[in-house]
N, C-alpha and C positions, 0 to 999 in steps of 0.2 A: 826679454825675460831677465830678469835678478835678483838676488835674492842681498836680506839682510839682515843679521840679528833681532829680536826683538829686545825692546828693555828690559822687562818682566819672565819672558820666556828664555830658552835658551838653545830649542832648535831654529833651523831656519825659517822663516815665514815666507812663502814665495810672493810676489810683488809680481803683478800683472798690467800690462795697460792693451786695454782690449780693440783690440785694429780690426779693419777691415785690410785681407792682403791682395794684391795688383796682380793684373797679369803680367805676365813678361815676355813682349813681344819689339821686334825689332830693337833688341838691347837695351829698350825701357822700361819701365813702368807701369803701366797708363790701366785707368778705369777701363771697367766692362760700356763699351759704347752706350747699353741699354740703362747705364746707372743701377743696374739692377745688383744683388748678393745673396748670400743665401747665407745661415748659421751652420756652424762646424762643431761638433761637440765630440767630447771622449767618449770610446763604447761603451760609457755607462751611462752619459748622457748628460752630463757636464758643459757647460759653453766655454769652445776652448778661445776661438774669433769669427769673423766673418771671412768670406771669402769670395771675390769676384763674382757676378755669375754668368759669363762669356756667352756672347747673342752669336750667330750665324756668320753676322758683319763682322765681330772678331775673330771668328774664323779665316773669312776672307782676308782680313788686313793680314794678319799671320800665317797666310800663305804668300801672298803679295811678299810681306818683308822676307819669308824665308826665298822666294825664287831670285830676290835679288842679289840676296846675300850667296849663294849657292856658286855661280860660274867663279867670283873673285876669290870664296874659301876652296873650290877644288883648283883652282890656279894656284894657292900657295903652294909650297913642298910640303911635301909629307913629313920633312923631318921638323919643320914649324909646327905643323897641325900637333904631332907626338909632344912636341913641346909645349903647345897650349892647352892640352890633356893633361899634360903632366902639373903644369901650372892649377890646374883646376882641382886634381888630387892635395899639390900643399895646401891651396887656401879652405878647402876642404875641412882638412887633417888639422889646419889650426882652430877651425871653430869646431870639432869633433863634439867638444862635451856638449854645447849650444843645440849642436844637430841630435844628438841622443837626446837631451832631454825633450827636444819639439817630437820626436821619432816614437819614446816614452809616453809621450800626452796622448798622439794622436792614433797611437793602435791599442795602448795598455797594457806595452812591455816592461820588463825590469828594466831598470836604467841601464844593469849591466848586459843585458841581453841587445838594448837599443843601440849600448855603445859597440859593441862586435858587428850590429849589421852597420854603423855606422863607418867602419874599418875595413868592411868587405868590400863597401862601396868605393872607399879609397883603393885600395885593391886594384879592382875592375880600373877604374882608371889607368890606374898604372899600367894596368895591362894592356890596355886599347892603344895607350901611347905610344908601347914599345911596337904598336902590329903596324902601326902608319908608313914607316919607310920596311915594311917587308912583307905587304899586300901583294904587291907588284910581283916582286922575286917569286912568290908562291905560284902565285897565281897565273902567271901571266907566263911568257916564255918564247923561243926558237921554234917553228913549225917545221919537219921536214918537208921538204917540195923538188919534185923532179922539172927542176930550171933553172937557167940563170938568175934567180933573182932570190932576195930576202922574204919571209912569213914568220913577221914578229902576230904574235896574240898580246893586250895588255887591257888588264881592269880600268875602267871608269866609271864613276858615282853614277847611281842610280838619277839621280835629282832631289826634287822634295820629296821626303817619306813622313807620313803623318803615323803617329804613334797612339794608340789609345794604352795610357801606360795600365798597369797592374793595377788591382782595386786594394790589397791586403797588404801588399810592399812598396807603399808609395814614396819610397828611397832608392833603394836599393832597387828593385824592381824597375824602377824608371831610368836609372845610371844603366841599368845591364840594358835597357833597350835604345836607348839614345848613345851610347859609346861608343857601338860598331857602325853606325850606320856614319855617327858625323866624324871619324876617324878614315874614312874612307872616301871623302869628300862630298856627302850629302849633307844637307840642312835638313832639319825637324821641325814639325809641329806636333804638340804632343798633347792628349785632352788628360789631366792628370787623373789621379784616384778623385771620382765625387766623393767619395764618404769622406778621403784622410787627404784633401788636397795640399794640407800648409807646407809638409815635409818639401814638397815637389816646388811649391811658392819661393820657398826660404832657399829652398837652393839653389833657383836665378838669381840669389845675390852673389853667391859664389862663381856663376857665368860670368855674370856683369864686371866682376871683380877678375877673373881668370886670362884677360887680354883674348877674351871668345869674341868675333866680329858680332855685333848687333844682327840676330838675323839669325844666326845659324841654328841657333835653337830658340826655340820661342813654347809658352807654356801657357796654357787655357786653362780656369778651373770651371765646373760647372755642372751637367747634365750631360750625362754620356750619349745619353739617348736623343738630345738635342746636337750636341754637336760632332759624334762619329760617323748619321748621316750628310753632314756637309762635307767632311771629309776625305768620305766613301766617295765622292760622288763629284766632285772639286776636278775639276777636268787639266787643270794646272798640280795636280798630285799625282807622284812615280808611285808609289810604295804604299801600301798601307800594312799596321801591323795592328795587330787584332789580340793583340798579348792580353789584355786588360777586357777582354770583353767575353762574358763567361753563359750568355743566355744565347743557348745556340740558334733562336730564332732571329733575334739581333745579329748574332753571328752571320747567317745562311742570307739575310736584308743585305751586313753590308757589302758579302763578297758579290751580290749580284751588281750592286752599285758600282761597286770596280772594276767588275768586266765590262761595264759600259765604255769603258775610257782606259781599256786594256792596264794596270795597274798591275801591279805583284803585289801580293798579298802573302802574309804569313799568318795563320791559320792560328785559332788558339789555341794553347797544349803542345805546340811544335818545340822540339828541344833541338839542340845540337851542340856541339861544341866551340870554342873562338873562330875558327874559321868557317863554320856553318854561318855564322849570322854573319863573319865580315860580307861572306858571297852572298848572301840573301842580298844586301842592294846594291851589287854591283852590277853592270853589264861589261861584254868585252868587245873588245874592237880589235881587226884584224888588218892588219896591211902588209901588203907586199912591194917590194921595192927593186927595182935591177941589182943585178951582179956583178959589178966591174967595169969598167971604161965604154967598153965594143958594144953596149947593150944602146939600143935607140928607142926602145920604145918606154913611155913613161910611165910613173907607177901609179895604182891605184888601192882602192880599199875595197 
């Protein structure tokens, strides 16, 4: 998007070139498999571009890329992970006005109002960043036990969590659900807003740009209702988050799909605070270890 003088006029005239936007799966790019797309217009009904429109298959492949990517991004430190959080709030913050105006188009807020939620969103980062190296500390801990030995507790990622983001905050909405989860050393697949997908498009460039491994988050645009049941239902998916999905009969569909394959789910309408959602995808693991020299027998979990 840019804009430029006219000769004749003297306010701005916007300049459009009218795309079709990609998905963003395993750090790339790449078309909807089906070649298919669908039109994206302002809530007045304006044509803003097109937009992917993600088959079943690109679900699968964007689970595929996120289990890959998953062991090697919860093997890094956590004080990296924070730092490529953090990384992804500047490059953010540098194309701020770019994101408010797309943010502007696609709900039919005031510029000024687009550019604040676009600030919160950097925010939220910041803040996910700083929880990476002190999940642990919170969370985790020294177990009393009557015996010679050790009972540490300590968090570990869920695995893949698939995300059905928000339909109304397709920004901001999707940063607050994608930041605790891959701050914690999960991967995401995330189905964005159908109505306002571009916001959530345009800011896989900002991933791709932010030193994020390929994989770790990856972004569908499409039909909710086509692809939250693959998701639901994906026997290679930890997590399912239900934020973005507001028809409780859909609702009540996909949590039954997830108990098929024992899944966590969060439920929509569920609130909490930064630690609520860090522990919504963690799991813990417990081990105990002998106490001292004289101890012979070995330790276990």
């Amino acid at each position: 998007m840019s804009k430029h003088i006219d000769p004749v006029r003297t306010e701005p005239v916007r300049l459009r070139v009218k795309k079709t936007y990609k998905l963003y799966v395993g750090g790339k790019f790449p078309r909807s498999e089906s070649g298919r797309s669908y039109p994206v217009t302002t809530p007045d009904g304006a044509e803003l571009a097109n937009a992917a429109l993600a088959s079943r298959k690109d679900v699968r492949d964007a689970v595929a890329a996120a289990r890959k990517a998953q062991k090697p991004w919860a093997g890094q430190t956590a004080y990296l992970r924070g730092q490529i959080l953090y990384r992804a709030a500047e490059m953010l913050e540098g194309r701020a006005g770019q994101y408010a105006e797309e943010l502007s188009d696609a709900t039919g807020a005031e510029l000024h109002a687009a550019l604040g939620t676009v600030e919160q969103a950097i925010d939220r980062l910041v803040h996910y960043a700083g929880w990476t190296d002190k999940v642990a500390a919170v969370l985790g801990g020294a177990n009393p036990v009557a015996g010679p030995y050790f009972n540490h507790t300590t968090p570990e990622p869920l695995g893949v969590v698939a995300v059905v983001a928000p339909g109304a905050d397709p920004l901001l909405g999707l940063v607050e659900a994608i930041a605790p989860a891959i701050a914690t050393g999960n991967t995401v697949v995330v189905a964005t807003s159908e109505s306002m997908p571009l916001p959530a498009l345009s800011f896989g460039e900002v991933l791709a740009t932010s030193d994020l491994p390929g994989g770790v988050v990856n972004l569908l645009s499409g039909k909710t209702s086509e692809l939250a049941p693959t998701l639901a239902s994906h026997a290679d998916v930890n997590g399912l988050d239900l934020s973005g999905v507001h028809d409780s009969d859909l609702a009540t569909e996909l949590e039954a799909a997830a108990a098929e394959t024992l899944k966590v789910v969060r439920r929509p309408g569920r609130s909490g605070d930064s630690l609520d959602l860090l522990r919504q995808w963690i799991e813990y693991k417990t081990v105990w270890h002998p106490a001292g020299m004289a101890a012979t027998a070995g330790g276990g979990y």
